[in-house]
VMD Tcl script that builds the backbone (N, CA, C; Angstrom):
set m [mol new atoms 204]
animate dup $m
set s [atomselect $m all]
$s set {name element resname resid chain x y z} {
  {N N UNK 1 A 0.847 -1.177 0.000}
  {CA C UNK 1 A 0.000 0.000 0.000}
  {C C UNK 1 A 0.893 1.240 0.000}
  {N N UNK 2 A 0.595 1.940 -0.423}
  {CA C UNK 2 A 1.569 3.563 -0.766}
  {C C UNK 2 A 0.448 4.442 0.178}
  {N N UNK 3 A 1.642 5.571 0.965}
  {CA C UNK 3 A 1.190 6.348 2.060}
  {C C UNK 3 A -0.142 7.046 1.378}
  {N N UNK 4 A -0.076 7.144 0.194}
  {CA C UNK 4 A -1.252 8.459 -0.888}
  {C C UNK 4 A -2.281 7.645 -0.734}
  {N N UNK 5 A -2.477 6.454 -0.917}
  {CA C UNK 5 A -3.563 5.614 -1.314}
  {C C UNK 5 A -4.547 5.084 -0.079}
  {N N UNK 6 A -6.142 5.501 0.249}
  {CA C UNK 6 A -6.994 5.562 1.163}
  {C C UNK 6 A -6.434 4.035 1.435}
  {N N UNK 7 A -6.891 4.173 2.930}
  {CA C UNK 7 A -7.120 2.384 3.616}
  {C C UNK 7 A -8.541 2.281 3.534}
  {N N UNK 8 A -8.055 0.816 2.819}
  {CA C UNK 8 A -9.284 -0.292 2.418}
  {C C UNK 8 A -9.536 -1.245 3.135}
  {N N UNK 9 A -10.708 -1.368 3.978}
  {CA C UNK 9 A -11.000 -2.319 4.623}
  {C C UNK 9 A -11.937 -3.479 4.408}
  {N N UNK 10 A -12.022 -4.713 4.652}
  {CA C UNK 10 A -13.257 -5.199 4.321}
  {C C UNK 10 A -14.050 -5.918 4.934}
  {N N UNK 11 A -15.375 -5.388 4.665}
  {CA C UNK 11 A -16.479 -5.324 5.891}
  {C C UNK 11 A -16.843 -7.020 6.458}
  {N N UNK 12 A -17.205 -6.922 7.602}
  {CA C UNK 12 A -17.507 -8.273 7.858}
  {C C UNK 12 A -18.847 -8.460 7.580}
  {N N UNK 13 A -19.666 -10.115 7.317}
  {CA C UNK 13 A -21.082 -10.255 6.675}
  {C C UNK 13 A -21.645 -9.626 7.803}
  {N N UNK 14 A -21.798 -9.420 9.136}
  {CA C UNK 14 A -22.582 -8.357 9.862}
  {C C UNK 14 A -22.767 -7.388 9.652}
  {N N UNK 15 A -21.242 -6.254 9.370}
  {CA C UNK 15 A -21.347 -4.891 9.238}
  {C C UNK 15 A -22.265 -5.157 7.904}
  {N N UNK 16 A -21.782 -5.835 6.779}
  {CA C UNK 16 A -21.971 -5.298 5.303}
  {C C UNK 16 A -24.001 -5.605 5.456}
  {N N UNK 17 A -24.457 -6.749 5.751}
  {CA C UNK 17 A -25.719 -6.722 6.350}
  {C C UNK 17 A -26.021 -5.293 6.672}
  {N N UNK 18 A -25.674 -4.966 8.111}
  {CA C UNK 18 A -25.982 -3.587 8.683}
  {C C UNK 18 A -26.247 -2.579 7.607}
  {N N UNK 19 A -25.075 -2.125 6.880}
  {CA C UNK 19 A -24.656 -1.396 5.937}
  {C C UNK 19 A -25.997 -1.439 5.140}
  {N N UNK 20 A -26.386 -2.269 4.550}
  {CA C UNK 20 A -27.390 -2.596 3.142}
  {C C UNK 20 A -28.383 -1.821 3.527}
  {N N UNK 21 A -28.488 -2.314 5.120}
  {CA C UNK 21 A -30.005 -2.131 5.502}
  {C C UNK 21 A -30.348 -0.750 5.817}
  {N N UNK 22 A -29.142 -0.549 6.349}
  {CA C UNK 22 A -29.259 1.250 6.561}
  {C C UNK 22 A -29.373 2.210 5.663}
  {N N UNK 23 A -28.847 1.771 4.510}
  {CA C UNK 23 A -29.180 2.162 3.138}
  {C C UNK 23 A -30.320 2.012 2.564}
  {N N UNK 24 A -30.675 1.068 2.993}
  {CA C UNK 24 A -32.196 0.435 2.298}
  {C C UNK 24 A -31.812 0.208 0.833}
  {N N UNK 25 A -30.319 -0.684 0.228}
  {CA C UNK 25 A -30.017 -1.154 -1.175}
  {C C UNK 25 A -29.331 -2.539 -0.953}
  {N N UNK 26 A -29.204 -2.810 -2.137}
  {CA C UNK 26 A -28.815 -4.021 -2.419}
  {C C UNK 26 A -27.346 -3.898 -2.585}
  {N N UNK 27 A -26.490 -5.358 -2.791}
  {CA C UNK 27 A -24.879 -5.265 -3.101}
  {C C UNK 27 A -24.641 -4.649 -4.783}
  {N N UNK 28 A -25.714 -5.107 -5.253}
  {CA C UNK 28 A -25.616 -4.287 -6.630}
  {C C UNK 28 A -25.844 -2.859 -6.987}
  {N N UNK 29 A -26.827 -2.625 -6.063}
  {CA C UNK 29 A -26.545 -0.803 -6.250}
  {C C UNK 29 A -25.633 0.031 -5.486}
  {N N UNK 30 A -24.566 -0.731 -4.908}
  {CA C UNK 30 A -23.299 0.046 -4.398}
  {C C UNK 30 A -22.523 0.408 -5.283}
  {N N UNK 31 A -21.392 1.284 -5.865}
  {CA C UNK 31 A -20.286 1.163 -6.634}
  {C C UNK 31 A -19.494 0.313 -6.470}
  {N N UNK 32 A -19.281 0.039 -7.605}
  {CA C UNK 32 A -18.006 -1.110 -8.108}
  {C C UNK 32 A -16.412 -1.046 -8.030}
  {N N UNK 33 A -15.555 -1.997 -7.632}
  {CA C UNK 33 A -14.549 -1.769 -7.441}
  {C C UNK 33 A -14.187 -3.330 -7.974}
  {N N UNK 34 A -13.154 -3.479 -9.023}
  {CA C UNK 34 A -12.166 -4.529 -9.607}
  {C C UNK 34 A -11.707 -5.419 -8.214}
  {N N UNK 35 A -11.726 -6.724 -8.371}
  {CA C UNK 35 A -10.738 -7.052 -7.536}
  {C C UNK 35 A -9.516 -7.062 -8.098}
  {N N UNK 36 A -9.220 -6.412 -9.047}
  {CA C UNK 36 A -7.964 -6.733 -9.561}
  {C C UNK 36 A -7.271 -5.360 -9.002}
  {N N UNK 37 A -8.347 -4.605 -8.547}
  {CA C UNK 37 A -7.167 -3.121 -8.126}
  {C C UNK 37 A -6.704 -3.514 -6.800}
  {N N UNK 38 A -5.349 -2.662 -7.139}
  {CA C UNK 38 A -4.031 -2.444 -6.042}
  {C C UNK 38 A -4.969 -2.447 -4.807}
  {N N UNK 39 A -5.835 -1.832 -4.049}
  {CA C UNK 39 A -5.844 -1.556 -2.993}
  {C C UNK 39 A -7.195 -2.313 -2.215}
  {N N UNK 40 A -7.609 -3.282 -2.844}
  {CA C UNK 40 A -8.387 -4.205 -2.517}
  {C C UNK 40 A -7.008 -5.259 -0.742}
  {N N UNK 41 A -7.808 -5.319 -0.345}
  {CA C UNK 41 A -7.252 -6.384 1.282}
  {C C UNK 41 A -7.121 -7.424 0.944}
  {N N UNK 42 A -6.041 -8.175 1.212}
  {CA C UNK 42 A -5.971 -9.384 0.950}
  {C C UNK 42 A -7.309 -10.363 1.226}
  {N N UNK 43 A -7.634 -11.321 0.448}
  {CA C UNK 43 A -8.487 -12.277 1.122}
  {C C UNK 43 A -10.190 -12.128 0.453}
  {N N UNK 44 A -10.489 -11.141 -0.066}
  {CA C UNK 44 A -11.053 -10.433 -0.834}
  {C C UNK 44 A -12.141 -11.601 -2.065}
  {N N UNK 45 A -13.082 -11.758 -2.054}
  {CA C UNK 45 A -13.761 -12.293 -2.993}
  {C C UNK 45 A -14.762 -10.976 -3.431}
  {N N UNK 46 A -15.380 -11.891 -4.711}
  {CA C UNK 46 A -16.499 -11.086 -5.116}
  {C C UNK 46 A -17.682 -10.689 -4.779}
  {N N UNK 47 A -18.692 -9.981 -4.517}
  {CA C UNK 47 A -19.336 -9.663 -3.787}
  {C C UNK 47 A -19.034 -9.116 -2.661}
  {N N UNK 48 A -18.041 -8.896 -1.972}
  {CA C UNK 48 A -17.323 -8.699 -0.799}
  {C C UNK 48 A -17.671 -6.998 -0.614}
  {N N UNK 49 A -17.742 -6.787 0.096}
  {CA C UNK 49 A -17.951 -4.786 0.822}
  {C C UNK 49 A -16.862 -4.558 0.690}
  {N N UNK 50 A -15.974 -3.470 0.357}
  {CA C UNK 50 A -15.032 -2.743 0.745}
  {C C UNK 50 A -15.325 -1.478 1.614}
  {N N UNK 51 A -14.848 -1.086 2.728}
  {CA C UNK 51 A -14.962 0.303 3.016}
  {C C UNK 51 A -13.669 1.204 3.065}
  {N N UNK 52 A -14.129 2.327 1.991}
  {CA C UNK 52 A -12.268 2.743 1.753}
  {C C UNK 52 A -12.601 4.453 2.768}
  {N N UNK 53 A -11.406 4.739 3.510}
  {CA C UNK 53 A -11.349 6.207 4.314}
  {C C UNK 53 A -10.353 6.720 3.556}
  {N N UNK 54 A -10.856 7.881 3.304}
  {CA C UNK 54 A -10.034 8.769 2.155}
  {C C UNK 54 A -9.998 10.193 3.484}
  {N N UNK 55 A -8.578 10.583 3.577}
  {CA C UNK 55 A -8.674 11.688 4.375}
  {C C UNK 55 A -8.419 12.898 3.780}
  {N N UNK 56 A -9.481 13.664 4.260}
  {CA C UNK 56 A -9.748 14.968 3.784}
  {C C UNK 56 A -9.254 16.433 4.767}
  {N N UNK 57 A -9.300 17.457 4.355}
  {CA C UNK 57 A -8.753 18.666 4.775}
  {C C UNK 57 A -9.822 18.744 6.410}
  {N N UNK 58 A -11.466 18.469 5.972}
  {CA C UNK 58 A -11.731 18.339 7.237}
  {C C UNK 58 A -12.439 17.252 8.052}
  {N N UNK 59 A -11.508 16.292 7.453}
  {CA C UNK 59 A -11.797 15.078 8.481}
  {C C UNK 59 A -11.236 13.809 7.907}
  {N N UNK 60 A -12.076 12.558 7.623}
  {CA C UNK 60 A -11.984 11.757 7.114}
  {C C UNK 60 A -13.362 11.290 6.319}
  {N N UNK 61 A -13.440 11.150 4.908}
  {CA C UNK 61 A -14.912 10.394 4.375}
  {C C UNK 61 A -14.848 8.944 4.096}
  {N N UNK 62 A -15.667 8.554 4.282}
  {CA C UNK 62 A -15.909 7.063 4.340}
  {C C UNK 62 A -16.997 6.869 2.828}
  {N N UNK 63 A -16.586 5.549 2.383}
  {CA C UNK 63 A -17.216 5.495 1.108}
  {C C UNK 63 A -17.095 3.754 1.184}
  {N N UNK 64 A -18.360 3.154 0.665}
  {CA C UNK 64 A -18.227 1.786 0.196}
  {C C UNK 64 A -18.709 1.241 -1.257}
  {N N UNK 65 A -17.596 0.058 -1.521}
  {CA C UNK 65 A -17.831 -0.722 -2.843}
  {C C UNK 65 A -17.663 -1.404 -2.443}
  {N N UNK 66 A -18.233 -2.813 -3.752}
  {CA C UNK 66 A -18.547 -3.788 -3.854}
  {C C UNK 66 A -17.550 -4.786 -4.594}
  {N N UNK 67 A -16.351 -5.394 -4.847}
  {CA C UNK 67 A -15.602 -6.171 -5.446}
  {C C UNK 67 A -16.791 -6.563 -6.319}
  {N N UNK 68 A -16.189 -6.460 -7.690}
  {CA C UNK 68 A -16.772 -7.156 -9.092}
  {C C UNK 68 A -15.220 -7.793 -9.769}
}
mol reanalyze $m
mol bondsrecalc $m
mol representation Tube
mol addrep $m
C-alpha cells in the first residue's frame, strides 16, 4: 500500500448486512470496485464490501464498494 492511497478495509457479513439495511439497497446498487485493483485487502472475494477512508482537509470520508 503507498502512504497516498486511502485504507481499504473489508467489511464483515454483519457490518456489510448492517450497511445494506441502513441504506435500504442491495450489493448491486453500491459502486463497483475490480478485484484486480491495487488496494483491494488481501483475502477479498467477489461480492465482498469494501470500506475505503479517504482523508480529507476536514476530516476523514468514508465510502463503500462492492468487489466485481
Amino acid at each position: 500500500m503507498h502512504i497516498l492511497q486511502p485504507k481499504h478495509t473489508k467489511l464483515s457479513e454483519k457490518e456489510a448486512e448492517k450497511l445494506l439495511s441502513d441504506l435500504n439497497v442491495s450489493r448491486a446498487q453500491l459502486p463497483k470496485i475490480l478485484s484486480s485493483d491495487a488496494g483491494i485487502p488481501e483475502g477479498c472475494n467477489i461480492g465482498d464490501i469494501i470500506k475505503v477512508e479517504r482523508k480529507e482537509e476536514g476530516g476523514v470520508i468514508t465510502f463503500h464498494r462492492v468487489v466485481v
